[in-house]
C-alpha positions, 0 to 999 in steps of 0.5 A: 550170189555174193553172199552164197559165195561168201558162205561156201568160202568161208565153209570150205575155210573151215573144214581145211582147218577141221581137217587139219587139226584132227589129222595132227590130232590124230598124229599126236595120239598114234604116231604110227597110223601113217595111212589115215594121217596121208588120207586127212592130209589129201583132204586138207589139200583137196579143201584148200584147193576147194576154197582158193578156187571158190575164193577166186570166183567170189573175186571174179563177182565182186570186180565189177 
């Protein structure tokens, strides 16, 4: 279970950063499509969120 764990964190790690980089990517390239940039920027959000909560189970597993 811990490893699985780890794996999910470390996947949700990941498509934070991915999901960053292609909206500033994409800022970088057409300044003027403020909707996709808004819309990659809540997935940012809703994966950071996704890999503190799973972050904070893996520590939850591994107190004991």
């Amino acid at each position: 279970m811990k490893t699985v764990m780890i794996v999910l964190v470390a996947a949700a790690m990941l498509a934070t950063v991915g999901v960053l980089i292609a909206g500033l990517l994409g800022l970088a390239r057409n300044p003027d499509n403020g909707a996709r940039s808004n819309r990659l920027m809540r997935y940012r959000i809703g994966f950071q969120f996704l890999a503190l909560v799973l972050f904070g189970l893996l520590m939850l597993l591994t107190r004991g």
